[in-house]
C-alpha positions in Angstrom: 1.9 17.5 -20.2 0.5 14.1 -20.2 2.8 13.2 -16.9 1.9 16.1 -15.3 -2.2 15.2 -15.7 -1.1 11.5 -14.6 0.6 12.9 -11.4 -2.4 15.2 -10.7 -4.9 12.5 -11.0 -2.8 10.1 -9.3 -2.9 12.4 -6.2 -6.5 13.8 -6.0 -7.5 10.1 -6.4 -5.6 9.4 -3.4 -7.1 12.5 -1.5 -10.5 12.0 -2.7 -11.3 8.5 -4.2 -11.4 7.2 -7.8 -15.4 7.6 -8.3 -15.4 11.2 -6.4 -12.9 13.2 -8.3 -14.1 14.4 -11.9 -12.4 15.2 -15.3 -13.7 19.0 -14.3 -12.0 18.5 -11.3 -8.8 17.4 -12.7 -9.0 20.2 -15.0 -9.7 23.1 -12.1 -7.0 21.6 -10.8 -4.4 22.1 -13.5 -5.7 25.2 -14.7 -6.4 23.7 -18.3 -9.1 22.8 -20.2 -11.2 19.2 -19.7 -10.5 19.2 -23.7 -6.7 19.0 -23.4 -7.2 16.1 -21.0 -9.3 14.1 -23.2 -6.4 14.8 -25.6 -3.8 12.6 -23.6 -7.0 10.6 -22.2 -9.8 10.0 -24.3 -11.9 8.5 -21.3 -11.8 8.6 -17.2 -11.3 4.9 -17.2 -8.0 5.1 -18.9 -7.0 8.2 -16.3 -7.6 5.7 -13.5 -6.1 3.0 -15.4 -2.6 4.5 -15.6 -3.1 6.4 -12.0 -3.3 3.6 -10.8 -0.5 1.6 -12.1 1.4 4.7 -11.6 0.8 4.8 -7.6 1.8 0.9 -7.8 4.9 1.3 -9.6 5.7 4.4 -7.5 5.5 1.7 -3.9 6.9 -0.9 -5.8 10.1 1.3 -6.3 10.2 2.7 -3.1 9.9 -0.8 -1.5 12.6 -2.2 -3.6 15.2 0.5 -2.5 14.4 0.0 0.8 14.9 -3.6 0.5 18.1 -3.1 -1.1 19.4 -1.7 2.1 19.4 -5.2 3.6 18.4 -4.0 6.9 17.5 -6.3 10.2 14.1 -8.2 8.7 12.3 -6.4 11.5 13.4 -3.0 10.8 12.1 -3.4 7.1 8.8 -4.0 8.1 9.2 -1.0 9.7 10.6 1.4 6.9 8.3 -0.2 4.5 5.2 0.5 6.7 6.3 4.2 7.0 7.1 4.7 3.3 4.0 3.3 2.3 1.9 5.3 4.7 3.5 8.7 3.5 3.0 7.9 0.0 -0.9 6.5 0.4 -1.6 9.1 3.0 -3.8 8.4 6.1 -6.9 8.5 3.5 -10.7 8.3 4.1 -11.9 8.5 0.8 -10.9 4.5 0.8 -9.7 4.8 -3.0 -9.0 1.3 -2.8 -13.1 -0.1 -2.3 -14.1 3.2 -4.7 -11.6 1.1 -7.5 -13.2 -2.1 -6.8 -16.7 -1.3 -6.6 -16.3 1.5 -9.8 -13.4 0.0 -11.9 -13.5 -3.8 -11.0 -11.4 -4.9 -14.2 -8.8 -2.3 -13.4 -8.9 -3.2 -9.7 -8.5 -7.3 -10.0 -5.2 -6.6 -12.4 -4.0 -4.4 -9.4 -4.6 -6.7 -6.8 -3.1 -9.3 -9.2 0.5 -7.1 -9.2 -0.1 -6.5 -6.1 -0.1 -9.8 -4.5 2.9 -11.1 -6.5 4.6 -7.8 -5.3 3.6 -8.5 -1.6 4.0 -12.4 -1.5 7.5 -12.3 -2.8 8.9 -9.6 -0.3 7.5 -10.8 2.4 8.8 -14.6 1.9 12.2 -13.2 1.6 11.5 -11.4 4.9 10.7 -13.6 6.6 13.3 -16.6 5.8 16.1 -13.4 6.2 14.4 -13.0 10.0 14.2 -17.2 10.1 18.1 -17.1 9.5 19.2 -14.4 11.3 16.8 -15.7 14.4 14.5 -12.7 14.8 11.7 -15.1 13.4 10.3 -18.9 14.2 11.8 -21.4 12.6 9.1 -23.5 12.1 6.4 -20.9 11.2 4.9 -22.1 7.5 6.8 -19.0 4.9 3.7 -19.7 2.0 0.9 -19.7 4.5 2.1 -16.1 6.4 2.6 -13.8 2.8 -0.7 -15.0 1.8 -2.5 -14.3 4.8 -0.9 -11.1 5.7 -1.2 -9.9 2.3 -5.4 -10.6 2.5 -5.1 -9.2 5.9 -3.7 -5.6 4.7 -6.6 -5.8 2.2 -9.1 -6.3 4.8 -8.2 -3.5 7.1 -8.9 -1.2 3.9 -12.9 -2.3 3.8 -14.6 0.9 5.3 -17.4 -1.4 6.4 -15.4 -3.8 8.5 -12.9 -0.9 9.8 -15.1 2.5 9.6 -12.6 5.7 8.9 -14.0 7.5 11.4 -13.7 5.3 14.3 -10.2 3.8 12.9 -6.9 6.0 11.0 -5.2 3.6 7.9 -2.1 4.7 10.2 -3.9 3.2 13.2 -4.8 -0.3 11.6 -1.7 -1.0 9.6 0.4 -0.3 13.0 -1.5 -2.8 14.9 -1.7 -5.4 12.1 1.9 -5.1 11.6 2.7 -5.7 15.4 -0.2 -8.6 15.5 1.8 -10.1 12.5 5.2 -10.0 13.7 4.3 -10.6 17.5 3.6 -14.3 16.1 6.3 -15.0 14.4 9.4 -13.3 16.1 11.7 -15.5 18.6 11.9 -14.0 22.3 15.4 -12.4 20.3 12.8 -11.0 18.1 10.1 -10.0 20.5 12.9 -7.7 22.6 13.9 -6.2 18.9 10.6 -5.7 18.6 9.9 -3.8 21.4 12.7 -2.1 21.0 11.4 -0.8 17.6 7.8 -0.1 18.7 9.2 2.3 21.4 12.3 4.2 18.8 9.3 4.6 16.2 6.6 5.3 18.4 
């Protein structure tokens, strides 16, 4: 019962934001009472707690198997940026600035996993892409995963990217292409293209 309300949440908080879905809502939406939710969680904040650390540990999987395939350091980027827009959905209830703004505490301990999480797979990217040629050689490792890891952050901020002029799918495409556009060899650049035209 108790990973079946976590699932639940986990979703609608996706669809609809952190702050805008309700216990009541929760409840409608399993067809139980709000009582037998405060049962397995006695307040809202420890709902979005674990909701959220459950949607993190869900990616985090999902981005570990696909690493695990060892695919060409371009194609990864690729895969990952599908898999990750399939499970966050193409949102505009920005769940993300509802966290931070409503639930800071549980929001900066996020961001916290989430950085590590980022940081190290991209740096492992990227020297996989420096051996096999794709990428630079001489492009700084520790200064790209940092700043591409703020950068997917900032595309998430409804008042620098408004949802309605701008789809998640949209911005994470042409951050993604920005990102590897400056760091891929001409070998890279024509795998590029290549990929940009097959997942078009």
């Amino acid at each position: 019962m108790e990973n079946k309300i976590l699932i639940t949440a986990a979703e609608m908080f996706l669809d609809y934001g952190f702050k805008s879905v309700t216990m009541d809502d929760i409840a409608d939406r399993l067809g139980m009472s709000k009582k037998t939710i405060y049962n397995h969680y006695p307040t809202k904040t420890k709902l979005v707690h674990d909701a959220a650390t459950h949607i993190f540990h869900t990616i985090q999987s999902g981005i570990n198997e696909i690493i695990a395939t060892e695919k060409d350091p371009l194609e990864e980027n690729f895969e990952i940026k599908r898999f990750v827009m399939h499970r966050l959905k193409d949102e505009k209830s920005s769940p993300q600035y509802q966290l931070q703004k409503y639930y800071p505490k549980i929001y900066n301990d996020l961001t916290s996993k989430q950085f590590h999480l980022m940081e190290s797979c991209v740096k492992a990217n990227l020297e996989r892409g420096i051996k096999n040629g794709c990428y630079r050689k001489d492009i700084p490792v520790d200064f790209i995963s940092k700043i591409y890891f703020k950068a997917m952050q900032n595309i998430k901020d409804p008042d620098l990217f408004s949802p309605e002029e701008y789809s998640k799918i949209y911005l994470m495409e042409q951050l993604m292409e920005y990102h590897l556009r400056a760091i891929c060899t001409e070998k890279g650049i024509q795998k590029l293209e290549e990929l940009l035209i097959n997942h078009g």
